[in-house]
N, C-alpha and C positions, 0 to 999 in steps of 0.2 A: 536713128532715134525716132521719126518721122512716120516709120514703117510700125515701128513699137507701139507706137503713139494711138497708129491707126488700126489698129490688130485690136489693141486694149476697150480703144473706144465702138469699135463694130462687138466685140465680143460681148461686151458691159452693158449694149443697146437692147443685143438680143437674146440673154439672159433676161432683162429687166420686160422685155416684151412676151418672154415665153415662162413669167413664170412659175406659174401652177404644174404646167410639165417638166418644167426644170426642178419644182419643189417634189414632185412624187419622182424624178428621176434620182435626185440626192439621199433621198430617203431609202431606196433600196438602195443604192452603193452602200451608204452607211450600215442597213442590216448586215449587205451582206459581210461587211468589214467586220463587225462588231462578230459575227460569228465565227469568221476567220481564226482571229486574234483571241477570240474566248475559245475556242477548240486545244488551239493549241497550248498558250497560258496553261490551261486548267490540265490538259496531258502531262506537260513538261511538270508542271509544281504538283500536281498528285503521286507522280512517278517517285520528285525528289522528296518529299514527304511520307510516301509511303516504304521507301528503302532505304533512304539517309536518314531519316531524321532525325529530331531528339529523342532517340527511343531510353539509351545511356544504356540498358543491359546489349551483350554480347550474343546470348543465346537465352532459349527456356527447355524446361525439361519438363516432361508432360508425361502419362498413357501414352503407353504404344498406339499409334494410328498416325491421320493427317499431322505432320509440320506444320501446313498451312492453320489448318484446325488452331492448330496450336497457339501459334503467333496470333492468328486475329482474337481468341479469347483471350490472350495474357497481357499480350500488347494493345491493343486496339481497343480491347473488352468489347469484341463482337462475336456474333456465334454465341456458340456452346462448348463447354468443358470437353474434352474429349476423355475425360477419365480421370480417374485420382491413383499417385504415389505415395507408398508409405512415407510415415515423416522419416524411416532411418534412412530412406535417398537423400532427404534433402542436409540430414545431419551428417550425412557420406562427403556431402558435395559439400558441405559448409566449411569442412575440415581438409579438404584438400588442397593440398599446397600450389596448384595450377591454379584455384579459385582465387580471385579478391575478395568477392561478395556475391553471397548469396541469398535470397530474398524467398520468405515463400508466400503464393498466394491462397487463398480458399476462395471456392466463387461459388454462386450457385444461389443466390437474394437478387432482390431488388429493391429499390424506394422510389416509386414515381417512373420506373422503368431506368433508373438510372441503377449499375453493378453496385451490388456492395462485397466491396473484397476483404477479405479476412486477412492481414500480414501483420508484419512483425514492426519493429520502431526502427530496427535499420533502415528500410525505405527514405528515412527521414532525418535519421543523425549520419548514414554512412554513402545513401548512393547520392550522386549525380549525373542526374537528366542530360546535363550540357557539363562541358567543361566548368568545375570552380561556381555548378549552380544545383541548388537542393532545393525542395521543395519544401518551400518557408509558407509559413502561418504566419497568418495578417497580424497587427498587433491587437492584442488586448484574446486573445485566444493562447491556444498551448496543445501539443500532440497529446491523442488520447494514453488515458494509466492502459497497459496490455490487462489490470486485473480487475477493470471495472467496465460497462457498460457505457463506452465512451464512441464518440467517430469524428474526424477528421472528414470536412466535404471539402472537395474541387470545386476550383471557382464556377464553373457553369453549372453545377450542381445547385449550390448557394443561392444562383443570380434565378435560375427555376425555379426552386422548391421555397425561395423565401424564407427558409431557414438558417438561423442567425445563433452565436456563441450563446448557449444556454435552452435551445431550443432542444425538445424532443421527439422522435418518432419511433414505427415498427417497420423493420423490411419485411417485406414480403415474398415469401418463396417463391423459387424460380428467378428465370430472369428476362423476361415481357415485362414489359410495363403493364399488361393484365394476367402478370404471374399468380401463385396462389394466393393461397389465404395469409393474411398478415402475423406475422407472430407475437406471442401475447411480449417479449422481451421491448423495454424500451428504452434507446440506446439516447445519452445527451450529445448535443454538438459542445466539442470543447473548442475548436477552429475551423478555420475557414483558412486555404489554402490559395497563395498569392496566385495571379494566372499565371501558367506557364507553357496554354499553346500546343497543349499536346494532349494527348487520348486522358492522362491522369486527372486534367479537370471534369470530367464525365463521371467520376468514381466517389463514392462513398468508402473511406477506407474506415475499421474498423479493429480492432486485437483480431487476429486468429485464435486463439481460445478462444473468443465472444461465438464467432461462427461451429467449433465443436461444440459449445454450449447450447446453441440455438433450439430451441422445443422443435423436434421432426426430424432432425439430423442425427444419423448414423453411420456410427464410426467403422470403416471396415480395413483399417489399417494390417488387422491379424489373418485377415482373411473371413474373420468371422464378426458378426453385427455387435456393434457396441456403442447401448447410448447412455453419455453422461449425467450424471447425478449433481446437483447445484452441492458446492463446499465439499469434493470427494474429488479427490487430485484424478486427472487423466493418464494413465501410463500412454508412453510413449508409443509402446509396440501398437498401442489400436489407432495413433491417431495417422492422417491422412492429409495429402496438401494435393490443392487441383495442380502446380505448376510452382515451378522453381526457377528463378528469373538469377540469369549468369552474368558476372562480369570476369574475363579471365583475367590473367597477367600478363599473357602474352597471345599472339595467336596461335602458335602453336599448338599450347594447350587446348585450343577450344578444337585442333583436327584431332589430337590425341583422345580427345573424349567423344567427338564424334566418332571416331573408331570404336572404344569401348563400349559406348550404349548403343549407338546404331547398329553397329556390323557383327559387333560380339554378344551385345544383350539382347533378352528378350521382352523383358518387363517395361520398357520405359524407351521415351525419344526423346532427342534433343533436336532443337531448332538452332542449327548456326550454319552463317550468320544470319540474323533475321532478315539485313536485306535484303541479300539473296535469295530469301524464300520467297519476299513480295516479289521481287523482282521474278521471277519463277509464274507467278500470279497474271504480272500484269501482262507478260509475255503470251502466256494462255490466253488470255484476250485480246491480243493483240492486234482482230478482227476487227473489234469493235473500235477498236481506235481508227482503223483504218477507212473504214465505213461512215463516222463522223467527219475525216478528213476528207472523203469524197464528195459527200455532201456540202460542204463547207463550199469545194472548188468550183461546185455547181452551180452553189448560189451565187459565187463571184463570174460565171457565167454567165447566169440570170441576169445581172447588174449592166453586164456586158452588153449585155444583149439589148438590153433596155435602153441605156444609153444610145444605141445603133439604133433602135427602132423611134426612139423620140428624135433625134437628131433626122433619122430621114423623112420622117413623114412630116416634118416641120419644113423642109425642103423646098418641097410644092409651094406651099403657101408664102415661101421667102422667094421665090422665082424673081418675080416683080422689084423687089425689092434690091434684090443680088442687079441684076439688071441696071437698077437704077444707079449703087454704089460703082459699077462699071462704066457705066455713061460719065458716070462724073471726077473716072480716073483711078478709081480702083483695079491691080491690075488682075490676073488669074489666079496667078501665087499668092497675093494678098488675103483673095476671099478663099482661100483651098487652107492655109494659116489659120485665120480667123475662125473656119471653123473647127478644124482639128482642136487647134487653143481651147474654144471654146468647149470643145469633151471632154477633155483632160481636164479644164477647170470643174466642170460639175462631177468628174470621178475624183477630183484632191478634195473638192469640197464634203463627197460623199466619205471617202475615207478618212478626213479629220472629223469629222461628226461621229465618224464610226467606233470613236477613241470611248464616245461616251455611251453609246450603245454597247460596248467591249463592256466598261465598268458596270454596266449596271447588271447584265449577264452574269458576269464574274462576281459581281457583288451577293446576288441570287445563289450562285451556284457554292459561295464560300460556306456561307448562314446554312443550308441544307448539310455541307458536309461537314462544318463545325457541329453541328446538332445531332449527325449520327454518329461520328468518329472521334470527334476535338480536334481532328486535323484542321490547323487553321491556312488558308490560301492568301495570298495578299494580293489585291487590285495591281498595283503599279506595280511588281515585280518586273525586272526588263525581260524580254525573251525576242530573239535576232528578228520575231513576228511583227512584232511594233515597228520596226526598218523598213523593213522587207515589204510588209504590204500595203502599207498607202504609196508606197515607189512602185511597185506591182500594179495597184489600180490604178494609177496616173497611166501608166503607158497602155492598160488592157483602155482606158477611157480615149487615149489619144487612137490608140488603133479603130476602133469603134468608130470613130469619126471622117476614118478614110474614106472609107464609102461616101456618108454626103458629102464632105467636103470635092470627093472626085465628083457627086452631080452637079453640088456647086460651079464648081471649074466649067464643067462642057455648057454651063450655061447662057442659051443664046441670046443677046441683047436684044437685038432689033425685034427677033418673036416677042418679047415678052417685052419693052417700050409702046407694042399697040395700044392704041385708046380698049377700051374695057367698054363696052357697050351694057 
């Protein structure tokens, strides 16, 4: 206990004696902790976010082309359309008995840079996002009428644009936030839609008829150009939908259709499963993950290294001092403890400070990709990174320490008790 005693009180001394180097030594453990722990955090929950998540459809059906294409503009509402499907795909697919539900979108607007999609009212009376969870309107709002000039905003739409149940505006063609020209149609807000965390609060939803009606848009569902007339029914054969969003009944189903449209059609794609697709995605980049990983390890190098180079060059200057605690019965092993101790406590210190450098990282990095995706990330989610690496920096700090602590040890008394002239 004695030895405890005297470990704590040498370690406590010279900390408090060194410590402006001690404070810029702590400071970069902590960076380098907090990047650590924010690398990987944000790897691990963009992964499971972008291939688990609340997406609630199975698959989409799009234009022949990218899958990927596909998913980011149907699910994500990124990118661009890669094409339009007759509506009789989607009233093929709506009526198939492998199907639960199927949903169609129109894309191709904007409001403020935010999608405005064109679908139908199942979205809203029939799918779910999450198990036993629908995308509910706040109170004192209501889903738009499909036969009136009505839309439905996502909560981060709302919380942007400041538009509120009764409010009106124009989208605007294209889909940049400096897409075209606005159109003369002006659509009311009937709701404002609960958050729920996912790409949906980014979206302006709207009727799909509002979108065939829109001034500029033509219909080429027949093959041939057709634009609607205001109070003149749209036949089916012309109209068009960007994407068809799947829930199957089973999985099965969704390979048996992947067969059909994939391998056997020619006209159209289906995306399933979507994770899998992302998953497909993040794999392609995979580099890049690995390249942020290395740098990371580098910086906890740096830290390392820092640690060692403040710990010995402080050595020198403690000679005297070491000396003195030896005279006075300090033994070898005591002061070679004392200072290892003493690295390891400014690498603990550095990696629990680094907890808050991590959140605030992670904090930055959420707010960025909640504002391009709606994918939301959470600070304190656990990942084995939080264990792992303040145990990790304790021992890279206690290692670091070997060094002085061994010129500690060979340190001669009697040289270094001489008077100092």
């Amino acid at each position: 206990m004695n030895v405890l005693r005297a470990v704590a009180l040498i370690v406590r001394r010279s900390l408090r004696q060194h410590a402006v180097s001690t404070a810029i030594t702590v400071a970069t453990t902590a960076l380098a902790t907090g990047l650590v722990l924010s690398v990987f955090s944000i790897q691990a929950q963009a992964f499971a976010a972008f291939t688990g998540g609340p997406v609630g459809f199975d698959a989409a059906v799009g234009a022949r082309g990218s899958q990927l294409q596909l998913v980011l503009n149907s699910v994500f509402h990124l990118e661009t359309s890669p094409g339009n499907v007759p509506w009789a795909l989607y009233e093929q697919l709506a009526h198939d008995p492998r199907v639960e539900l199927a949903v169609p979108y129109c894309t191709g607007d904007n409001y403020q840079g935010f999608r405005v999609v064109g679908t139908t009212q199942d979205l809203f009376t029939e799918f779910e996002y999450r198990d036993d969870e629908r995308l509910e309107v706040e109170d004192g709002g209501r889903i738009f009428d499909p036969e009136h000039a009505e839309a439905v905003l996502g909560s981060h739409v709302a919380q942007q644009t400041g538009l509120t149940v009764g409010s009106t505006f124009h989208p605007s063609h294209g889909v940049g936030e400096h897409g075209g020209m606005s159109h003369d149609e002006a659509y009311v807000v009937t709701g404002l839609l609960r958050p729920t965390n996912t790409p949906s609060d980014r979206v302006v939803w709207i009727p799909i008829e509002g979108v065939f009606r829109m001034g500029g848009h033509l219909l080429r569902g027949k093959g041939e150009e057709f634009e609607a007339h205001p109070h003149q029914p749209i036949p089916d054969e012309h109209k068009e939908v960007s994407a068809v969003m799947l829930k199957f009944r089973s999985p099965m189903a969704g390979f048996a259709l992947e067969q059909a449209i994939n391998r056997s059609g020619k006209d159209a794609t289906l995306a399933f499963p979507i994770g899998r697709v992302m998953a497909d995605l993040f794999e392609t980049f995979g580099w890049a993950n690995r390249i942020l990983e290395f740098v990371a390890y580098l910086v906890v190098l740096v830290s390392s290294g820092a640690i060692l180079a403040s710990l010995y060059n402080t050595i020198n200057a403690r000679r005297r001092e070491i000396a003195i605690l030896r005279s006075l019965g300090a033994s070898r092993p005591l002061v070679f403890t004392a200072i290892v101790v003493e690295s390891g406590t400014i690498a603990f210190a550095g990696a629990l400070l680094g907890f808050a450098v991590y959140a605030a990282l992670l904090a930055v990095a959420a707010a960025v990709i909640r504002e391009q995706t709606g994918v939301v990330l959470q600070v304190w989610t656990f990942h084995p990174a939080h264990l792992w690496t303040p145990i990790g920096m304790l021992c890279l700090g206690a290692a670091a320490g070997l060094a002085p602590a061994a010129k500690a040890y060979s340190t001669d008394v009697a040289s270094h008790l001489e008077p100092q002239s």
